[in-house]
N, C-alpha and C positions, 0 to 999 in steps of 0.2 A: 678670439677663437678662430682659428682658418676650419674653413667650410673644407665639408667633404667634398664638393663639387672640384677641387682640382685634383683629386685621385691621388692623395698623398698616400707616399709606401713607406713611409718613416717620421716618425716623430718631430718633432721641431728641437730645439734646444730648449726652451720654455719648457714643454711637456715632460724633456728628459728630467729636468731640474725637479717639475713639480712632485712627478711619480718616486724620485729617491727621496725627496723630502718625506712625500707621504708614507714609502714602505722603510724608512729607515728603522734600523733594532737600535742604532746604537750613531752618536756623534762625539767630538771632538770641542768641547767649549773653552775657547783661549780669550783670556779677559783679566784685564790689569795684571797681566805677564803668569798668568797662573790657567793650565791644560787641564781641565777637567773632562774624563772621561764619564760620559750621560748612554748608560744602558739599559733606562726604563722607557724604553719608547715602543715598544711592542702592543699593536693594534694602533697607536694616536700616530704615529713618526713624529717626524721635528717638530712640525707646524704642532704640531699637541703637546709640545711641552714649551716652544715660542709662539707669540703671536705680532708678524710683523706691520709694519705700518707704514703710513709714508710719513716724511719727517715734514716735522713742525714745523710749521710757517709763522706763529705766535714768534716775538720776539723775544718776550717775559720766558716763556718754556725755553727756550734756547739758551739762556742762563744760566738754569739751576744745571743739578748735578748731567755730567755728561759719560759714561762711562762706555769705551771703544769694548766692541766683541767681534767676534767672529768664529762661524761655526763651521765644524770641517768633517765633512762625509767623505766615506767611499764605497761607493756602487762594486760590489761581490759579486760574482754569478755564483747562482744556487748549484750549479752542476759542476763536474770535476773537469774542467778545460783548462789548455795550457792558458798562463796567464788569466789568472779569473778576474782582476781590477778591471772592472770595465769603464768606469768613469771615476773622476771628486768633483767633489764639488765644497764654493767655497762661499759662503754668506756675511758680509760684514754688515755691520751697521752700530748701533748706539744705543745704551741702555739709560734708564735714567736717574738707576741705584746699583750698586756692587753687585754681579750676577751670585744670585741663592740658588745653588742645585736643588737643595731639600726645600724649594719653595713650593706650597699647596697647588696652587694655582701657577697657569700659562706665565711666561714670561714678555712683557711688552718691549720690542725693538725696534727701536727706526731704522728704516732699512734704508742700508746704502747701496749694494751692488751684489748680485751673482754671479759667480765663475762657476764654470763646467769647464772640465777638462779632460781631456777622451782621443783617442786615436786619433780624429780629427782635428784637435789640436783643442786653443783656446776661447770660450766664446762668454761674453758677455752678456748677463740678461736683468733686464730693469724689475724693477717690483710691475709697473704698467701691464709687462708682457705675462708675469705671473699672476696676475690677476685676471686676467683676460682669457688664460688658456685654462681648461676641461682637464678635470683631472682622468688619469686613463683607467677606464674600469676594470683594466687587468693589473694595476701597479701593487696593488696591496696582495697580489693571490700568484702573481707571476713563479714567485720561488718554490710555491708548493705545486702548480700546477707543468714547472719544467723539470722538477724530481718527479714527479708520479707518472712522467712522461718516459721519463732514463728508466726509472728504477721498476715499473710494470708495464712499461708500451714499449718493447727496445726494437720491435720489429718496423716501430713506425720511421724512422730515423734512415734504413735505409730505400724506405719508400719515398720520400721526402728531396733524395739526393738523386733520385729520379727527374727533377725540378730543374737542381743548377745548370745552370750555363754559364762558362762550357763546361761540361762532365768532368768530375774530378778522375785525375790520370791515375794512372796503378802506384803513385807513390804515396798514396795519402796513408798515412798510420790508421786515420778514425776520423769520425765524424760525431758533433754531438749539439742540443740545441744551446744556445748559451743565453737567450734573450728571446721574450717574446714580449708583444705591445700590443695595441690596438690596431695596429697595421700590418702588423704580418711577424713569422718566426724568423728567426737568425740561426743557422746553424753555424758552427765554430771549424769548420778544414784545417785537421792538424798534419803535418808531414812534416821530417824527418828534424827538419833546422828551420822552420818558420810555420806561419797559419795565417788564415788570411777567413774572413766572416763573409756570409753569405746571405741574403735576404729575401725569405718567402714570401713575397705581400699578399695577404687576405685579398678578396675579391672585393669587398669592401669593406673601411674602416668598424671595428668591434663598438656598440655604443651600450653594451649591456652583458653582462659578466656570460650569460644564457646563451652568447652567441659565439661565442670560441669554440665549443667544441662542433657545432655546426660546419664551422668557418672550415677549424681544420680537415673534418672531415671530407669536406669539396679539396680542400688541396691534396687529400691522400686517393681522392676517386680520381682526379686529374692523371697523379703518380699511377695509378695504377693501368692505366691507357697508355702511359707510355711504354714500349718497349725499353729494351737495353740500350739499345740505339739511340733513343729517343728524339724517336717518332711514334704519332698516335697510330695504336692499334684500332683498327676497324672491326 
């Protein structure tokens, strides 16, 4: 878990992984050459209908049946922004019977490796690092809580753009939130042939669902101090 004492304003890749794990509706199961699309994951995510492990160190277990998986997300933004893929992500590891969709029960996977994939490019994440990181207490609530944002707060959005630096130019089309975390909102700058994301960090990291609308409210009292210029009004 990295400590809030380094004033982190973004998530780690670990945290990205764990929070689409957790809010996933729906994944991709590819296993002995056969894509199963899994769309019961609403309230549990992936992890609720996998449960991964580290792999066997037993020699005997190493034997029996071994069968390759690999599970394939992709991270949606809830709001209507250009380009809404925001991340995949890609979970391989090993099963130790033919994967059953309609199985009652979590499925057991030794896990081999997670990719993330995103703007940023490629990043690698161990089961170690997924075990170790907190899951984000806005990850499961984020989709409903950035439409209710669009869809009954629209005045908040250009308060908000009161924030960036440097000030978006007269060319921008719109503005809209695309991602929120326990660190701060993202809003999405769309203009004419490109867009480019933006990051509000909270004043300090969210550790309890209770504290977001607090959070954002300081960053729209801040917005509201600023002039058009932006500079604080006295």
């Amino acid at each position: 878990m990295r400590p809030f004492s380094t004033r982190a304003t973004a998530p780690t890749a670990a945290e990205r992984v764990r929070s689409i794990l957790a809010a996933a509706h729906s994944m991709t199961v590819v296993s002995d050459g056969i894509h199963t699309e899994v769309r019961r994951l609403d309230g549990a995510g992936a992890m609720g209908h996998f449960h991964l492990h580290a792999p066997f160190e037993d020699t005997e277990a190493q034997t029996t049946t071994r069968v390759p998986v690999r599970l394939e997300l992709t991270d949606i933004a809830p709001t209507p922004v250009r380009d809404r893929v925001r991340a995949r992500v890609k979970v391989t590891g090993v099963l130790a019977a033919p994967y059953d969709a309609e199985a009652a029960q979590s499925t057991c996977m030794e896990f081999g490796q997670a990719v993330l994939e995103d703007a940023q490019g490629r990043t690698y994440i161990t089961l170690h690092a997924l075990e170790a990181t907190e899951l984000d207490p806005i990850a499961t609530s984020e989709a409903g809580m950035l439409t209710h944002l669009v869809d009954d707060h629209s005045e908040v959005v250009p308060l908000l753009l009161r924030l960036v630096r440097p000030h978006p130019d007269s060319g921008m089309l719109r503005a809209l939130p695309v991602a929120m975390d326990r660190y701060g909102v993202t809003l999405r700058l769309e203009y004419p042939h490109t867009h480019h994301d933006v990051r509000l960090p909270f004043k300090t990291p969210v550790t309890d669902l209770d504290q977001v609308g607090p959070q954002i409210h300081a960053l729209l009292t801040t917005a509201r101090r600023l002039s058009h210029t932006g500079h604080l009004l006295t």
